[in-house]
N, CA and C of each residue as an Amber inpcrd file, in Angstrom:
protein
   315
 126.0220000-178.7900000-103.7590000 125.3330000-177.7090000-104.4280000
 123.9770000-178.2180000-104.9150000 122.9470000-177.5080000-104.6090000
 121.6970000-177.9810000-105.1230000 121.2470000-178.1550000-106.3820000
 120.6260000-178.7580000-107.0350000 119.9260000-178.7030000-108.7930000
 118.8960000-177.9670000-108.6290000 118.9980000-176.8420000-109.8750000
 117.9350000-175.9570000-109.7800000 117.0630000-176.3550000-111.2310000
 115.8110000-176.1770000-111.2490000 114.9330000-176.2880000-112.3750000
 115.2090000-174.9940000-113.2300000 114.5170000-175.0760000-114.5070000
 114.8520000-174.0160000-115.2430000 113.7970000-172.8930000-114.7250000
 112.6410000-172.7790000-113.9180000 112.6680000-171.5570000-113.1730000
 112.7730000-171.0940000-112.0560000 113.9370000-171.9380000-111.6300000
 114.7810000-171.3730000-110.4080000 114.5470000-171.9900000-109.0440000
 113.8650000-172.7990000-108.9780000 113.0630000-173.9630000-108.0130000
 114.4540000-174.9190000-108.0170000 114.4220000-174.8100000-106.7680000
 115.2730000-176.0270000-106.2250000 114.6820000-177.4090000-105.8690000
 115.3170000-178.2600000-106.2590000 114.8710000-179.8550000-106.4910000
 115.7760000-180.4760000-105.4790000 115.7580000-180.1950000-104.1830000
 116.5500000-181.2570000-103.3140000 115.3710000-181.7640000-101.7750000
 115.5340000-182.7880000-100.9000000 114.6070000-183.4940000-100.2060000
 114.0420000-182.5210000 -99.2560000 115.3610000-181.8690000 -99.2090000
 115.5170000-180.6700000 -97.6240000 114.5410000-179.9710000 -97.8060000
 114.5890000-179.4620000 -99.3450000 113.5150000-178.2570000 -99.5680000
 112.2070000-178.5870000 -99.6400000 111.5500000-179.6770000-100.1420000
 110.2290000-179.8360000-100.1900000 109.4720000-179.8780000 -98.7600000
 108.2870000-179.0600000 -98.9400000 107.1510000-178.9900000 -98.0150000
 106.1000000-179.8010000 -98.0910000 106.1420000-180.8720000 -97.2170000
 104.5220000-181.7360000 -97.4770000 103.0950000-181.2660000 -97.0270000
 103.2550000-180.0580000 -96.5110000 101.9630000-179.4350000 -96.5820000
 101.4220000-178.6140000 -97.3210000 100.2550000-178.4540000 -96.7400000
  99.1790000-177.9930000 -97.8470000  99.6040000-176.9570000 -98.1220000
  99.3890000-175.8180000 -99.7430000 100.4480000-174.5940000 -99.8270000
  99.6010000-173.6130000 -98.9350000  98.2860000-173.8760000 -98.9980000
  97.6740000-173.1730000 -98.4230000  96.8910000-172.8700000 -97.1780000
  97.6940000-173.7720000 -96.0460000  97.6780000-174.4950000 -94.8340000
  97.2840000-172.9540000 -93.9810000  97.8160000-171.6550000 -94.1010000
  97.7120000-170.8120000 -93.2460000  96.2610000-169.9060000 -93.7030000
  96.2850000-170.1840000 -94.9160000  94.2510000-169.8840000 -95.2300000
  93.7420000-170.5770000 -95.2170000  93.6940000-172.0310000 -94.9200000
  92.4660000-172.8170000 -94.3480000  92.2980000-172.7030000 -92.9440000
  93.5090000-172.6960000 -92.1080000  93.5960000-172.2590000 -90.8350000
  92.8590000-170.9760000 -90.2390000  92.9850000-170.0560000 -91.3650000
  91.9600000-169.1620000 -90.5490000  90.3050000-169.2030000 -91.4220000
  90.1660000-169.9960000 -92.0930000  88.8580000-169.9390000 -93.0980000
  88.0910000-171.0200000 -91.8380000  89.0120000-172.2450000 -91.0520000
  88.6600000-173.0210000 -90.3050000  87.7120000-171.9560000 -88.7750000
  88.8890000-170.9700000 -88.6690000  88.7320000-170.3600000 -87.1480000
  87.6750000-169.5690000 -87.4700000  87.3690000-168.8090000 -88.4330000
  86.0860000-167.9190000 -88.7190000  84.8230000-168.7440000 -88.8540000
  84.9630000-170.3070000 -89.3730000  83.5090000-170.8960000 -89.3790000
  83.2930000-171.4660000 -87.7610000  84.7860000-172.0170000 -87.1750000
  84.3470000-172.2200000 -85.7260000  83.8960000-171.3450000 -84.9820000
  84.1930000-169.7690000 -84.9950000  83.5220000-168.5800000 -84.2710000
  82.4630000-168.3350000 -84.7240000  82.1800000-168.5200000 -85.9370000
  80.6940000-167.8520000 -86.5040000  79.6930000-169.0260000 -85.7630000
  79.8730000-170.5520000 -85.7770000  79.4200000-171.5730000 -84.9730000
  78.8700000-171.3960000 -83.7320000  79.7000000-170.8010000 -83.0930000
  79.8750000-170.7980000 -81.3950000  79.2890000-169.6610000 -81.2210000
  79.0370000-168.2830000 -81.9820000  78.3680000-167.2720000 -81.5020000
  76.5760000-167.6020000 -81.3750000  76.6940000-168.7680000 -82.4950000
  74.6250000-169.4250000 -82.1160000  74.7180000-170.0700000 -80.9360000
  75.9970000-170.8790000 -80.9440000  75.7370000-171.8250000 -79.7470000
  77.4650000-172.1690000 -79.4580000  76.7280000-171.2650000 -77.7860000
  78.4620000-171.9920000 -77.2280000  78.8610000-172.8990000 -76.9660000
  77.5650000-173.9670000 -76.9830000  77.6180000-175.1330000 -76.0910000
  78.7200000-176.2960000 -77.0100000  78.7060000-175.8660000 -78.3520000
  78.9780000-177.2290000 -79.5830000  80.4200000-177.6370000 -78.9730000
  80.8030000-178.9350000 -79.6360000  82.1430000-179.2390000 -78.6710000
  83.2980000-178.8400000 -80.0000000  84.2950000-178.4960000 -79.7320000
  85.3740000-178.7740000 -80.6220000  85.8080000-179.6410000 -81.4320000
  85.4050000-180.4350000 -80.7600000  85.4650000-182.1750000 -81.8200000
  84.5670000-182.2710000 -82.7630000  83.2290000-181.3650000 -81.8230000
  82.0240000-181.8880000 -83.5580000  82.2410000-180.9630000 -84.4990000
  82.7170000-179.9150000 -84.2370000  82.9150000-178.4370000 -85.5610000
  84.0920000-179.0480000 -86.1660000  85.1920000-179.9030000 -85.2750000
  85.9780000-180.2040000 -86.5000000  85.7370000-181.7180000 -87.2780000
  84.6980000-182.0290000 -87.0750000  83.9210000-183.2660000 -87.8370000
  82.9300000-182.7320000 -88.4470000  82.2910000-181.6340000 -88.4250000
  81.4380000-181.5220000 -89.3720000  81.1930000-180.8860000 -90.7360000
  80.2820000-181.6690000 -91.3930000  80.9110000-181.1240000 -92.8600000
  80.9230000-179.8220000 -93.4700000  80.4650000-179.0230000 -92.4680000
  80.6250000-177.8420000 -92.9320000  82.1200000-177.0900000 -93.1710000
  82.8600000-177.4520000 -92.3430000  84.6470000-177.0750000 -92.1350000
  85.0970000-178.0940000 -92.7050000  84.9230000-179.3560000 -93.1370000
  85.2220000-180.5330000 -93.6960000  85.4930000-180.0710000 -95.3600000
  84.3600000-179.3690000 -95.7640000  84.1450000-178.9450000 -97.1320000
  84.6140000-177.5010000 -97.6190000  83.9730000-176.5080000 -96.5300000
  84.3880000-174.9760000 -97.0400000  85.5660000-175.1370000 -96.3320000
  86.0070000-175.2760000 -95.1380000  87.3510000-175.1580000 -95.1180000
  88.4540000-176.0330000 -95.0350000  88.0920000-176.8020000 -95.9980000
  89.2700000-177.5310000 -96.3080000  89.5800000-178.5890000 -95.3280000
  89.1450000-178.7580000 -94.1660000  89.5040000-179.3780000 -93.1510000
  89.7110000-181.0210000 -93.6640000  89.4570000-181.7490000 -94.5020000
  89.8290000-182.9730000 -95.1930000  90.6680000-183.1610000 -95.2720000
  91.9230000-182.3440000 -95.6690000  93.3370000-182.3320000 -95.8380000
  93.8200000-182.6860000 -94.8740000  93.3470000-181.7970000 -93.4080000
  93.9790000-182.2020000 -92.2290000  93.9320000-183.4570000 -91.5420000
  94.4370000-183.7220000 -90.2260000  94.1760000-184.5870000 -89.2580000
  93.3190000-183.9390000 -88.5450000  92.1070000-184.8940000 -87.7770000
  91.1160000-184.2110000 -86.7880000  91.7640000-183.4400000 -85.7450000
  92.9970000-183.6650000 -85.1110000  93.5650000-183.2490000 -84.2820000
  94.5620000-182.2220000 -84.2640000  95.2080000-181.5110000 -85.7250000
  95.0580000-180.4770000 -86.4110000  94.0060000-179.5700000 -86.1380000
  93.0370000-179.6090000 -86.6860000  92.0390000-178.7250000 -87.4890000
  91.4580000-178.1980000 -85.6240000  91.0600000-179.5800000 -84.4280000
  91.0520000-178.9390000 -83.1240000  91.9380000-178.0400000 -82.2610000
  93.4370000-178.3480000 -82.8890000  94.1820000-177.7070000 -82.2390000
  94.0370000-176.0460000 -82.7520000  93.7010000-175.7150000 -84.0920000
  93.6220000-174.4940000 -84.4310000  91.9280000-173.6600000 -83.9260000
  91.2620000-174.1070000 -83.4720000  89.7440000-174.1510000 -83.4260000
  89.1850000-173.6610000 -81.8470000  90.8900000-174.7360000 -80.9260000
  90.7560000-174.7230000 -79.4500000  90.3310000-173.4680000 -78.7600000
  91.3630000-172.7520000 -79.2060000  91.9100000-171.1880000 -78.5140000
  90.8990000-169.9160000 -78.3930000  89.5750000-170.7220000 -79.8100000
  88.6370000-169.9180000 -79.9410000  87.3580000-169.9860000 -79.2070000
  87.2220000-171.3740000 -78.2080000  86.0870000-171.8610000 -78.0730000
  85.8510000-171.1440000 -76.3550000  84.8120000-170.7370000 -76.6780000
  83.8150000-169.7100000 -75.5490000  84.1280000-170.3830000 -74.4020000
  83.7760000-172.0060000 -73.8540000  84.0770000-172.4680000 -73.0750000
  85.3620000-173.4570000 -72.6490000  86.5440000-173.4800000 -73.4130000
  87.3440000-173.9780000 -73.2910000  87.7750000-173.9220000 -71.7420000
  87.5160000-172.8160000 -70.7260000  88.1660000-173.2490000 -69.4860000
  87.0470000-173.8280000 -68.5390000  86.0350000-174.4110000 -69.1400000
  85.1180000-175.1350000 -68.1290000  84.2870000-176.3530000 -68.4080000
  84.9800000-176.9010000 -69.8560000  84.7420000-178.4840000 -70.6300000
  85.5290000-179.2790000 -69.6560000  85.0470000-180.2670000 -69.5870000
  85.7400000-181.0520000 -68.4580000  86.7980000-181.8950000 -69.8010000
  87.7910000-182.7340000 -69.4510000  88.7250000-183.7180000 -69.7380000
  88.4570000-185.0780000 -70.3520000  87.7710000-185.7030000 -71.4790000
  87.5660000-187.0140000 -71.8530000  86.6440000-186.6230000 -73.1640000
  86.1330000-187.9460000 -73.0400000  85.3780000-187.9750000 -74.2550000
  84.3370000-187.0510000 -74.4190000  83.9220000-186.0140000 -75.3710000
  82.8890000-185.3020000 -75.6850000  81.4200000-185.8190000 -75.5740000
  80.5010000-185.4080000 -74.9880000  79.2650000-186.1790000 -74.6480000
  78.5320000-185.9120000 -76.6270000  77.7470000-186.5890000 -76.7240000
  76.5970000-186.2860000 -78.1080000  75.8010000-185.3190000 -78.1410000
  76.6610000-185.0600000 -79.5590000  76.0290000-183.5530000 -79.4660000
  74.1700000-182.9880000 -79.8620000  73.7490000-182.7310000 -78.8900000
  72.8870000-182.2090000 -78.6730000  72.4660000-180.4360000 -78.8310000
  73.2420000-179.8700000 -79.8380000  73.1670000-178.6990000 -80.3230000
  72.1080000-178.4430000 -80.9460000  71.7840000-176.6960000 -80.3410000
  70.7460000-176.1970000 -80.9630000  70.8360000-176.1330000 -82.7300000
  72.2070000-175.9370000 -83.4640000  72.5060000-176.1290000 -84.7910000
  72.5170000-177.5730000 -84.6490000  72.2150000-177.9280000 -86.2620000
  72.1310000-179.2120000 -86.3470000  73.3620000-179.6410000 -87.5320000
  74.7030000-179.8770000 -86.8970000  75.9870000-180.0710000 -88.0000000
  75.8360000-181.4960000 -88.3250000  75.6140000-181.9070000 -89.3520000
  76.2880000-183.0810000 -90.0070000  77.6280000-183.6280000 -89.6500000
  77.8290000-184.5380000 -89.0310000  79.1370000-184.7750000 -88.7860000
  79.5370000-186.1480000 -89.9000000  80.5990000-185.8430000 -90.0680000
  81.2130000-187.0530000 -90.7410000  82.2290000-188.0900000 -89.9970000
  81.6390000-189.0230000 -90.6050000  82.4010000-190.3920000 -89.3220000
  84.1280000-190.2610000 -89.9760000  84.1250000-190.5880000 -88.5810000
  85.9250000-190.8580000 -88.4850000  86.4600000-191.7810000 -89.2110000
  87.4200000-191.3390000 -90.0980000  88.3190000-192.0320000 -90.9620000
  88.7810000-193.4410000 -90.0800000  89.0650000-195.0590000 -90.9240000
  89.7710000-195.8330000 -90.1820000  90.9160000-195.5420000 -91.0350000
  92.1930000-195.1840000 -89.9020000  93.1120000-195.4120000 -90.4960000
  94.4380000-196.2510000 -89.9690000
């Protein structure tokens, strides 16, 4: 039988969530700055919108893993069926995003 707190919150391992509470509104606060992005310029890659500090800061994207925040970002991007496979070339965008260097972890 589980231990309940005195307002009704259950205190056992099963129940706790290690994510963010608010994981499904940064997710779309993320997808509205990647579309608003891509409507100046389709060209930007997925990797740099989710490195740059603009989604880093307004949407929360810090919390995540880089590979998170792309996977939600992917589905939206203008050219997703004609980016080729590997490393993203330097971005050379008409916007100019600040990117923030990759965490060592």
């Amino acid at each position: 039988m589980p231990k309940y707190l005195p307002d009704g919150q259950i205190i056992t391992k099963e129940v706790k969530n290690y994510r963010p509470a608010n994981e499904i509104e940064d997710r779309i606060r993320c997808q509205a700055i990647a579309s608003t992005l891509w409507e100046y310029d389709s060209d930007i890659h997925p990797n740099h919108i989710a490195r740059s500090k603009i989604l880093q800061r307004i949407g929360n994207g810090a919390q995540y893993d880089l590979s998170t925040i792309t996977e939600w970002i992917a589905d939206l991007d203008p050219q997703k069926d004609y980016r080729k496979p590997g490393r993203p070339p330097k971005p050379e965008d008409s916007i100019k995003l600040e990117i923030t260097p990759k965490s060592k972890k």
